[in-house]
N, C-alpha and C positions, 0 to 999 in steps of 0.2 A: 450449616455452611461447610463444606471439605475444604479443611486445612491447605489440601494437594495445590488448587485451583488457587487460591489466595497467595500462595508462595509464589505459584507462577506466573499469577499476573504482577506480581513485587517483581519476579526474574524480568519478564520479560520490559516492562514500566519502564524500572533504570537499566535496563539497554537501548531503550528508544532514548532513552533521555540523555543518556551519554555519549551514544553515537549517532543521535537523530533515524538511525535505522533499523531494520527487524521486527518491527511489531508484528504487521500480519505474516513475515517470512518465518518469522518463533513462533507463534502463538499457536497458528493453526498447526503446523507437523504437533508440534507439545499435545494439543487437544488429541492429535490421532494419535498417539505413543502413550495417551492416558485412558485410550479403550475408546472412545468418541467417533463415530462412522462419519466417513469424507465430509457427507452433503451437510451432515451437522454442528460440525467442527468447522466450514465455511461463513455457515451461516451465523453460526455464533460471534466468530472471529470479526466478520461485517459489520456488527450493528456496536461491538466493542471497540470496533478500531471507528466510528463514527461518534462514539459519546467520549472516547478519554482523546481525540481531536479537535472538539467542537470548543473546548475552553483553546484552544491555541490559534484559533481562526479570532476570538476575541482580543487576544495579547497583542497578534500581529495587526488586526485592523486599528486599534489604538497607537501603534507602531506605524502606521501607513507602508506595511509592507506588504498591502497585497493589490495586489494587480488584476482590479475587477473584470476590465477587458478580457485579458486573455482566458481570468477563471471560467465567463462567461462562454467563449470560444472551446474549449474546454469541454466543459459540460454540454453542451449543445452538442456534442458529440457523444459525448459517455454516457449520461443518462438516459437518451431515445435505445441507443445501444444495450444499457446495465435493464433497463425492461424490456425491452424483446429478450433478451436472452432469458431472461425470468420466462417471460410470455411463453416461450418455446419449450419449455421446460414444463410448464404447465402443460400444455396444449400437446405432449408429444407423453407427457406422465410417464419417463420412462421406466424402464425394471431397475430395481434399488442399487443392484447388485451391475448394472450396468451406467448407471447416474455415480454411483461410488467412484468405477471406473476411470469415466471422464474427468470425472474431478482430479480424483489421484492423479494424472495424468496432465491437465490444466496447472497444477498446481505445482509438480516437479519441473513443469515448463517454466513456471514463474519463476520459482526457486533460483534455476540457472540461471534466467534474464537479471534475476536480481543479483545475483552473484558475480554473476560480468560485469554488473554497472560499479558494485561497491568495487571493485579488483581495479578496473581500467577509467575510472571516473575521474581520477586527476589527470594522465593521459589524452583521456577526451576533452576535458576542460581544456586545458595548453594547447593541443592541437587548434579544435576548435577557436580559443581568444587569439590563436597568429592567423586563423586564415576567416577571422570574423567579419572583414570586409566583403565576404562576398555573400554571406549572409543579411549584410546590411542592405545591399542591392534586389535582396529579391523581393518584388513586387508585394505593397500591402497585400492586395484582393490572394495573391497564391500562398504566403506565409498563414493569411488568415483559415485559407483550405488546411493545407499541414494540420494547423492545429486542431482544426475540428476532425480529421481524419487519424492524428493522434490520441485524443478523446473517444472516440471511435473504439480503437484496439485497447485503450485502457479499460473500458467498459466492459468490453467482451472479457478479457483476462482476468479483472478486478471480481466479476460476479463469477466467474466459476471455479476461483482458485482462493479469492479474499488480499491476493498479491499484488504487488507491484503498482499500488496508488503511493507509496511512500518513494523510493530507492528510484522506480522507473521514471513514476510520474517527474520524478526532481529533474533525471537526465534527461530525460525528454524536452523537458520546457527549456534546459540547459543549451539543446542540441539548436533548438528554435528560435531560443532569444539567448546568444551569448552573451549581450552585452546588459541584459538586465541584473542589479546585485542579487548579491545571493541571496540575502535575507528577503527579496521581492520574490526570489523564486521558491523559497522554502514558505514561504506566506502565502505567496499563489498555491502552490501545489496543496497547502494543507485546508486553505478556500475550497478547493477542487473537489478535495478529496472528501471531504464530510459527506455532502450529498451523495455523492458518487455511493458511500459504501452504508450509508442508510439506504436508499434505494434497495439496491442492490441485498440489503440486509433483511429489509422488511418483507421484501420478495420472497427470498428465502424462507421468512418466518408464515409467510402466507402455505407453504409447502410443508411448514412442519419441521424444518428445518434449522428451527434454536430450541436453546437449551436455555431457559432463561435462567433458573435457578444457576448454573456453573457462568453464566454472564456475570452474575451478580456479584457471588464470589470474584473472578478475576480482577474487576472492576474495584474490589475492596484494597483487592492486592495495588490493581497497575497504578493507581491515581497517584497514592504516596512515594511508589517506585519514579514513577515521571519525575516526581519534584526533587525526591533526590537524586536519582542520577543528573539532573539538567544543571542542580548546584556543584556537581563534580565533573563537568563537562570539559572544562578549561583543566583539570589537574589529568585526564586519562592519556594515555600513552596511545595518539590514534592511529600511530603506524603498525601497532601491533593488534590491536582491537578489532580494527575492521578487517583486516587481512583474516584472522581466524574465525571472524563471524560470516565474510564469503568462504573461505573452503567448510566450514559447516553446513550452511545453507547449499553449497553445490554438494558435500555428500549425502544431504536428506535429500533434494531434488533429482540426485541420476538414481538412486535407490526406488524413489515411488517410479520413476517411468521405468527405471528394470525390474 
């Protein structure tokens, strides 16, 4: 087992666990800056950020913090999407050196999106809860489109970069349902997210695109990292924390797309 991969899945563990964000925005650049090519460093990143998830989807249903509806609305969206994109992928097989491409590329896309949301997420939040009234007005049947057309772009984005089912998906559900708590939206979102990035995971692994053995490793690391960081949660300094974990994330992300 390399040492390397265990430390960073510790690193990356208690960062999610202390700022609830970063996992796939750390994990996968980390994988490429440890020698690990795009599509495999996706794929890997996928099927981990769906197993050190899956125990949080149980915390929170015990917790009645998740919001089966909308996860449901949600995935109806993202998963038909996270396998066509798989599908297409197959079925187009393209050149290695050009599927790297897009990834890189998909993936510094993310980067930024995620970057914007941790930077201006309280901003939008406040915004959003004074002019939440008019949110409130808009009709079930077209709120419930939004979300599956939400689901949708998260699917597309989630399978070819491994991004933005955490930090995105949160703002997103945020921007839809302002007046749900938070703890419903970080429950929904992490509901959402499991399938979503096993899907999308196994897809990958159908391509040849994990690396099981460095899964294993990370997963040694992130588990015990989660638990601690989660228990230092309430003591971190988060006006500094997330601020420097978005302009990281935004300098890994304008670097791959330049």
């Amino acid at each position: 087992m390399e040492l390397v991969y265990v430390i960073s899945g510790l690193a990356v563990g208690f960062t999610v666990g202390l700022t609830g964000v970063g996992g796939g925005s750390l994990m996968t650049p980390i994988l490429l800056w440890l020698g690990i090519n795009p599509a495999t460093a996706v794929g890997t990143d996928l099927l981990y950020a769906a197993i050190t998830k899956a125990g949080g989807v149980v915390v929170h249903q015990r917790n009645r913090n998740i919001d089966w509806k909308v996860t449901g609305l949600l995935a109806s969206g993202s998963l038909p999407a996270a396998l066509l994109t798989v599908l297409a992928l197959h079925i187009l097989k393209p050149d290695v050196a050009i599927l790297n491409a897009i990834i890189t590329h998909a993936l510094g896309f993310a980067l930024l999106l995620t970057a914007s949301a941790i930077i201006f997420k309280k901003r939008l939040m406040a915004l959003i809860q004074k002019h939440a009234g008019h949110w409130l007005n808009l009709p079930a049947a077209k709120l419930g489109k939004a979300t599956v057309l939400t689901g949708i772009a998260l699917g597309i984005i989630v399978t070819l970069s491994s991004i933005g089912a955490g930090a995105l998906g949160t703002l997103a559900l945020f921007l839809l349902y302002p007046l749900l708590p938070t703890s419903r939206l970080v429950g929904t979102e992490i509901a959402h997210a499991v399938p979503l990035t096993a899907i999308a995971g196994l897809g990958h692994a159908g391509l040849g695109h994990v690396d099981w053995w460095t899964l294993v490793s990370l997963l040694t690391g992130s588990l015990p990292g989660i638990w601690l960081g989660s228990h230092l949660t309430h003591h971190a300094p988060d006006r500094i924390l997330r601020p420097c974990l978005a302009v990281m994330l935004a300098m890994v992300g304008g670097k791959l797309i330049m």
